[in-house]
N, C-alpha and C positions, 0 to 999 in steps of 0.2 A: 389641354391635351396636345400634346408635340406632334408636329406634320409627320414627321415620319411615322407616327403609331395609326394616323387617321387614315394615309395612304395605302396601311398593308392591305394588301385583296382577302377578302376572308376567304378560307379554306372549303367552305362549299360551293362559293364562285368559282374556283379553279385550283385546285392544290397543286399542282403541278407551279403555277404563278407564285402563289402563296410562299412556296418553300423557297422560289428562288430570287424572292422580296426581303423573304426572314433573312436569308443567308446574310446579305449585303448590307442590310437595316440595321442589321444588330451588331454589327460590326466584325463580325465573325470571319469573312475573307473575301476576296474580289480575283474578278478575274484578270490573269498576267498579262505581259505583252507576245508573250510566247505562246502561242497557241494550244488552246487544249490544258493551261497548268494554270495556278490561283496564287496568290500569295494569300494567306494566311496571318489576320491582323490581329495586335496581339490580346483582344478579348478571347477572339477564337484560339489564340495557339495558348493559352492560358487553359483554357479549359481542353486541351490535345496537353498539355503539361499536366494535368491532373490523371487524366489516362495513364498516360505515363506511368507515373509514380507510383500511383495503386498497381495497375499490370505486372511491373518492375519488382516489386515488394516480391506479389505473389507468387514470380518466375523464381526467384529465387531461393522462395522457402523449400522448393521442389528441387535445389540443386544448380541452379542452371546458372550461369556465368556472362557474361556480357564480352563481348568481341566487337570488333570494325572493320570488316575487309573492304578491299577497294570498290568503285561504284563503276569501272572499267573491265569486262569481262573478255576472253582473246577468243573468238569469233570460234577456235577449236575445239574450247570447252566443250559448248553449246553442240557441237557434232557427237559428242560421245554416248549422248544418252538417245535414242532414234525419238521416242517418242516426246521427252520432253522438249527438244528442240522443235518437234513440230507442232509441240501446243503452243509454240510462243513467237515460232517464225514472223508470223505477220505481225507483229504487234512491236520489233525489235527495232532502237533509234542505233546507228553503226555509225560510229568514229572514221573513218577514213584517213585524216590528213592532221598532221600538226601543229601548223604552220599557217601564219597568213603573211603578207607581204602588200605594203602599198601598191594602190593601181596607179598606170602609166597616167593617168590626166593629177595623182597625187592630191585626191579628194575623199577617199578611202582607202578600203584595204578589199583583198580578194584572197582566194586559196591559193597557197604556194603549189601549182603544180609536181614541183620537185620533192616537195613533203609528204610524199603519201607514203602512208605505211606499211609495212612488207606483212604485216598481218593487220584487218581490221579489229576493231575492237567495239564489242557493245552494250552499251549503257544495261545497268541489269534491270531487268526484267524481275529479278531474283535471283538468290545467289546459292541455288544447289552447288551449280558448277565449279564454279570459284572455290567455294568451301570445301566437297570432298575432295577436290585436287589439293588442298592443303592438308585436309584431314590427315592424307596419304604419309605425310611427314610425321605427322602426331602419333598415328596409332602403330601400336606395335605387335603389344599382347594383348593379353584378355584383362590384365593389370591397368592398361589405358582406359578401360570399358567401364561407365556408360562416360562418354563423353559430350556434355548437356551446353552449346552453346549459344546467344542468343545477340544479335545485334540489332540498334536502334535505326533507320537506316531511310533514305529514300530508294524510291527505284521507278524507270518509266517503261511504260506501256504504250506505245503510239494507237490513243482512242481515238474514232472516227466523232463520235456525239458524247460529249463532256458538259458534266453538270458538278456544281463547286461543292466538293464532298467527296458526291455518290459515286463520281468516273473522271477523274481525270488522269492525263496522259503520265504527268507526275504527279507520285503520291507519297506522304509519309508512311509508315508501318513499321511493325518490329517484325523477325523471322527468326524463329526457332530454329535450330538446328541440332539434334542427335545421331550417334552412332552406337550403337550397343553390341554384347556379345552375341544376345539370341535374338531371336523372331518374337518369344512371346514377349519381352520386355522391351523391344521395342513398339510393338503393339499397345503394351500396356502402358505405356509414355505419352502415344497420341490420343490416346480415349483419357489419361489423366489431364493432359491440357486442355482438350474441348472443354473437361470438366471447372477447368481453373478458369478460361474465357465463360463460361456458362454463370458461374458463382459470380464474376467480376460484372456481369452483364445484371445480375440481379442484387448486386450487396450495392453495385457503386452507382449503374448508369441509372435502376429501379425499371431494367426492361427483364421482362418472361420472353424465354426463346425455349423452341421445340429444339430437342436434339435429335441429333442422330444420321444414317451413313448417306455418303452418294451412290447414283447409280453409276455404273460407270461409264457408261457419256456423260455425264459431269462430275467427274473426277479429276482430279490435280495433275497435269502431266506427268506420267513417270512415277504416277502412284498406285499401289493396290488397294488401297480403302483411303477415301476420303470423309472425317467425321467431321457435320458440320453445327453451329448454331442458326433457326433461323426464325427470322423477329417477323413480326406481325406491324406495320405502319399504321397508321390510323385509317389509311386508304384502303385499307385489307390488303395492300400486294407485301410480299415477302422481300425483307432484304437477308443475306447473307451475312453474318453481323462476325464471322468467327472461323476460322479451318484446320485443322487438324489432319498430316498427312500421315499413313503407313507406305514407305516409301520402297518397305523388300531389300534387297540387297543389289537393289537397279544400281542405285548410286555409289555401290561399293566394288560392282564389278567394272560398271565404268570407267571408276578411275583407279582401278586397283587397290582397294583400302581390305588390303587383309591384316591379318594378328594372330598369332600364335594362343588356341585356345585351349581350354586347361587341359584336354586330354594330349598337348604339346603336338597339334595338328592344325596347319594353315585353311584358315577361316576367313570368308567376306563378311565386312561388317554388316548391321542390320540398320536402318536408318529411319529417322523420321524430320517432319518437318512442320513448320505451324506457325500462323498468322493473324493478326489483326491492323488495322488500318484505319487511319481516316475517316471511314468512312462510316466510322463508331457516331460520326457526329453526325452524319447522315441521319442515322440511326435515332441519333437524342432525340433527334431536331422532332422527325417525323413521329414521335410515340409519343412525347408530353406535350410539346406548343400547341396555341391556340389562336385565337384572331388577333389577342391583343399582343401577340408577340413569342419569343421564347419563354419555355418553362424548364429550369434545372432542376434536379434532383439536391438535396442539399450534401450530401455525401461527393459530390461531383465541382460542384460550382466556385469557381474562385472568389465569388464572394457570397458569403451567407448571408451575411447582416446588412443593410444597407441604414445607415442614421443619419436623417436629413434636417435641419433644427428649420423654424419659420422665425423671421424676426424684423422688428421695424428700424432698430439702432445699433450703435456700437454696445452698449450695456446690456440689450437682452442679448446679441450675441456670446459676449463674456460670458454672461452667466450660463448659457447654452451650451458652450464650448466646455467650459468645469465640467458640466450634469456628464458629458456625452465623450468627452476623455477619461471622463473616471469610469462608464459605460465601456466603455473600447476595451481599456485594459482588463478587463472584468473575462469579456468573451473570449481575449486574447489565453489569459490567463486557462481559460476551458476549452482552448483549441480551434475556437470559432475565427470563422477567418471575417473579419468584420472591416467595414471601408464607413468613416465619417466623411461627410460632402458638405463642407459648410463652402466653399466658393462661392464666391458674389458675382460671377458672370452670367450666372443659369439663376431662372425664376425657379420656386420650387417645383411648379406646374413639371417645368419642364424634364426636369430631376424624375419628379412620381411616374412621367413614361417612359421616362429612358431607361430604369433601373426595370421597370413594369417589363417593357420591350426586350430589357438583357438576361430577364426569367431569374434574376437575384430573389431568393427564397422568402425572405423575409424584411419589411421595410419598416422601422420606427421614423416616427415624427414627434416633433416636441416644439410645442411654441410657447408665447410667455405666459398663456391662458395653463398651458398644462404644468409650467414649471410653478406657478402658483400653488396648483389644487393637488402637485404632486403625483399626476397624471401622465399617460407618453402613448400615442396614437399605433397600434402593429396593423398592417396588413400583409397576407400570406398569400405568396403569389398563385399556389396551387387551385385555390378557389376562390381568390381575391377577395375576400370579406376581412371586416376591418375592426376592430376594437378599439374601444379605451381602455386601458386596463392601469395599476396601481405603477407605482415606476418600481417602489419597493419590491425585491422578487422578482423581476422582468428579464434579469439575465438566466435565472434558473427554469424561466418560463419558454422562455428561447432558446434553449438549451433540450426540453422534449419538446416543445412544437417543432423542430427542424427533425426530428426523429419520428414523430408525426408526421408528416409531409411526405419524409421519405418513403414513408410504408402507405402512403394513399396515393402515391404515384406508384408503385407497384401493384397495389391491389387494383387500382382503376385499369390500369394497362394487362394486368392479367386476366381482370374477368373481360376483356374487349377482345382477348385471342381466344378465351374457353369459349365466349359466347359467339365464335366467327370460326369454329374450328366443327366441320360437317362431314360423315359418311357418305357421301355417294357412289351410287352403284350403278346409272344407268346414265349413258352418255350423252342422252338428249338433252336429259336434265343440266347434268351436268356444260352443257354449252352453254344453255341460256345464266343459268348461275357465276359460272366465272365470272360473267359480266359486272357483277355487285362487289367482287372481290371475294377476302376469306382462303382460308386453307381449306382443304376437298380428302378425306383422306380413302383413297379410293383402289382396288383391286386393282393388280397389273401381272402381267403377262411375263416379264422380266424382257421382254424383249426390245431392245434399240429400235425397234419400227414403228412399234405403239408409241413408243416414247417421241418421235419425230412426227407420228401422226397428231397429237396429242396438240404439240408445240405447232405444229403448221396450222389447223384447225383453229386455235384458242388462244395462240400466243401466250399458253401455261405452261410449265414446267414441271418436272418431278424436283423437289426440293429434296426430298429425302425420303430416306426409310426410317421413321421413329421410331422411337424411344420410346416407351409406356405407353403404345396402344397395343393392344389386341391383333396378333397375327392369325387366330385362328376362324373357320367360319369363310375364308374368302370367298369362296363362288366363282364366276369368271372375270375375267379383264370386262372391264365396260365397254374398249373399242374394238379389240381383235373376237372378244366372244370365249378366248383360250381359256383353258384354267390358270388362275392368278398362282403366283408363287409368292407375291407380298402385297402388305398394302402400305399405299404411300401416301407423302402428301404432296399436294400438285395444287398450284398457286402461281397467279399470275408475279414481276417480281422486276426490282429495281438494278 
């Protein structure tokens, strides 16, 4: 067994440890020299490249087109909209100067005083700003409308407490960006995409997420309705895995983005806006892994098939090598994305935890005992049990066990949010409970006070107002006593 697999801390000892042992173990990303940001190594961006591609696919059957604006935003933008500049004020890194010049001892360099810029500029945050000021050029009529944009993009946040994933200062993500002729279609564009993040969370990552709205103290700057996804961790705290904005015609008065609409009458557009991030892997990590390492989904995983041969000489390798290139091109040939490891610098020990530890779905072994009897060793990383089985029919066997696997990491992780997913009604209760974790879905008041009473108290939060429960029946707020006007779900959260 490889030191790194024996070293990870198991997750009942400290998950908190745990997850940020996996991270670095598994080669997934480390942290930068820039404080607060990670580089991203390429197991990990491999599998952020799978994201990609599936997200990308699905964005686009819906319409939507791929853009790049600059990652430099002009400090005025960000003035135009009152509220969203003030969601994002603190958190904003500003350009100043552009210029450096050698210092007087001529052992470095310093800021050219003279270089500073007559307007600053700041790294985005996000790119509303940026975008509808461009919009403004694009749209005309109601013939420009919807106009469905979407770019791949980084963007930074200045975090105070950063963890490789979940928060950091910089982060990858894509941002949707729409404009449309009415309110209800653009309405009907952000509850389509939570839908498309919700599908992609269960067809590709095999996570179950609750849907459904914010309240509005946690809404999206500069938004009217924020729809969200939110996933259930193995710890029971909630992460945020997904956003969906209705953004009103904030961003259109703004910056002026009107069109001539069919009744040949000047109209602001209607806009929406929508995200995902990074921190999808956050997400992976914490809903399938175990002690012995990561576990992927095989829909996800850059590599399915792992085939390791065992062997004493050059000859059983040869013949190894035949069995398991004619193997390769077999999975190749059915889409499977398949890696053979015959390298002589790794014992195979070391191979069975490395590949164990990178949560690769599926491992065949074959040694000279099995090329005899015609025989080839699988084990399945989801519940790590191991067969012998015939070689004959093995790539047809691989082929539903990986479809297999996908749907019992789905269903395991589904019944862990049904069976951690609770009514409560009574606030006592409900303090001592948060403590074990779990979603609470619990009567409220609609009021921003309870809501801050709630969070000061418990350090819970209102995630949302979901989707497929039962609104009726509420009774009163658990903390205020008032009559509830929804019921939410309130969960501690990453």
């Amino acid at each position: 067994m490889a030191k790194e697999l024996k070293d990870l801390t198991k997750r009942s000892e400290d998950y908190s440890k745990w997850y940020n042992e996996l991270v670095v173990k598994a080669d997934l990303a480390e942290s930068a020299d820039v404080r607060g940001c990670m580089v991203i190594k390429p197991y990990g961006y491999a599998i952020w490249e799978r994201i990609q591609q599936s997200l990308d696919a699905r964005f686009k059957e819906t319409g939507v087109q791929n853009v790049y604006f600059p990652m430099l935003i002009p400090k005025s933008f960000l003035s135009k909209e009152a509220e969203h500049v003030e969601g994002f004020a603190k958190e904003c890194a500003v350009v100043t100067h552009y210029r450096l010049k050698a210092n007087e001892e001529g052992d470095g360099v310093v800021v050219d005083p003279a270089a500073r810029l007559e307007e600053e500029l700041i790294i985005r945050p996000t790119s509303e700003t940026t975008i509808w000021n461009t919009y403004r050029k694009w749209i005309h009529s109601w013939r420009d409308l919807p106009l469905c944009c979407n770019q791949w993009c980084n963007v930074m946040r200045w975090e105070m407490r950063t963890r490789l994933f979940l928060r950091t200062s910089e982060f990858l993500w894509q941002e949707g960006h729409t404009a449309h002729a009415t309110r209800e279609e653009a309405e009907e564009r952000a509850r389509q995409m939570l839908d498309v993040y919700a599908d992609f969370a269960k067809d590709v990552l095999a996570i179950p997420v609750v849907r459904g709205v914010k309240s509005e103290t946690e809404r999206f700057a500069g938004a009217l309705d924020t729809y969200t996804i939110e996933a259930m961790m193995q710890d029971g705290k909630a992460l945020q895995s997904g956003t969906s904005h209705f953004l009103g015609q904030n961003f259109g008065k703004a910056f002026n983005v009107q069109f001539i609409n069919k009744e040949n009458k000047p109209e602001f557009a209607w806009a929406t806006s929508w995200g995902v991030s990074t921190r999808l892997m956050g997400a992976l990590i914490m809903t399938h892994s175990d002690d012995n390492g990561l576990v992927l989904p095989p829909h996800l995983a850059p590599i399915q098939v792992v085939m390791v041969p065992i062997y004493k000489g050059k000859d059983d390798l040869s013949a190894l090598d035949k069995v398991f290139d004619e193997l390769a091109a077999t999975f190749k040939q059915m889409g499977i994305r398949v890696k053979y490891d015959n390298a002589d610098n790794k014992r195979p020990g070391f191979k069975f935890a490395d590949y164990e530890l990178k949560g690769v779905p599926v491992r065949l072994v074959m040694g000279s005992k099995d090329l005899q009897n015609g025989t080839i060793e699988l084990m399945r990383r989801d519940t790590l049990e191991k067969e012998t089985l015939p070689l004959e029919g093995i790539a047809a066997h691989v082929g539903k066990l990986l479809e297999e696997i996908q749907t019992n990491l789905y269903t395991k992780a589904k019944q862990r949010l049904d069976s951690h997913i609770w009514e409560c009604n009574d606030y006592a209760e409900f303090k001592e409970r948060i403590k074990q974790g779990g979603f609470y879905l619990c009567p409220w008041d609609g009021t921003a006070e309870t809501e801050a009473q709630i969070k000061a108290d418990t350090q819970a939060t209102i995630r949302c107002v979901p989707y497929g429960y039962s609104q009726e029946n509420l009774g009163n707020d658990m903390v205020s006593g008032k009559p509830a006007v929804c019921r939410v779900v309130v969960a501690r959260s990453y």
